[in-house]
Each structure stands twice: as C-alpha cells, then as structure tokens.
C-alpha positions, 0 to 999 in steps of 0.5 A: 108412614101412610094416612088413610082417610075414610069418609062415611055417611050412615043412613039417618036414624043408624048413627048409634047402631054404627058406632057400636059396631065400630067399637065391637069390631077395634080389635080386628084393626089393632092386630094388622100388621102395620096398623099405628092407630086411628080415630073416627070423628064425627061432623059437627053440622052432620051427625050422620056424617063419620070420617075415619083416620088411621095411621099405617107403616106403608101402604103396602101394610094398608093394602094387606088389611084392605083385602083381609078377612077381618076388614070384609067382616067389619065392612059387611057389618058396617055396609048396611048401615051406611047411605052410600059407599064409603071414600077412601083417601091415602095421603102422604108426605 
C-alpha cells in the first residue's frame, strides 16, 4: 500500500468554489482501480491551505489514475482555482 499526499493552495476568496468541486467530482476517484479512500483537510492557521491524503493499493494503480481521463477532468476543474501548482508526495512503509 501506497500513501499519497497532495498539497494545495487555493488562491484566497476560491476556497468555497474548491470544495465544492471537490465533492462533485468524488466520485471520479472512488472508481480507480486501486483507489482505498482519502481525506482532504484543511490547515488550521491557512484556510487556503488543502492537503489531500489518499490510500492506494500500489503505485502502479496510483500512476494509472494520475494519467487518467477523469484525473485530467478533475485537475482542469481544480487548476484554476489554486495559487500555484499542486505538490505531490508517495510515502510508503
């Protein structure tokens, strides 16, 4: 099992506009293959500030949604939203 952590910033005044484009697009992620479920929080001292955790089965199941169709739909939903690029992180035991 894999971890994969993606930071965010949403650009100050987007924050609303974001999570609800979280929430529309769920169900894109709960169909990939692999996928185990994830979380998205949101930092205390940052309201603009999003951290997305998600549990994989490997990364090769990860890299398959990463370079899916409905991944670049959610990114292009997402993208204009945010103040810079997104980080991504793969943490394993």
């Amino acid at each position: 099992m894999i971890k994969v952590i993606i930071d965010r910033t949403v650009a100050e005044g987007l924050e609303q506009h974001y999570d609800h484009c979280l929430r529309e697009t769920v169900s894109l992620i709960e169909s990939a293959q692999g996928f185990l479920g994830s979380e998205t929080l949101r930092d205390i001292e940052n309201s603009c500030h999003r951290v997305t955790v998600s549990l994989w089965d490997n990364i090769q199941c990860w890299s398959q949604w990463l370079h899916s169709d409905n991944r670049r739909e959610l990114h292009s939903r997402i993208y204009p939203l945010l103040d810079h690029e997104e980080a991504i992180t793969i943490l394993t035991h």
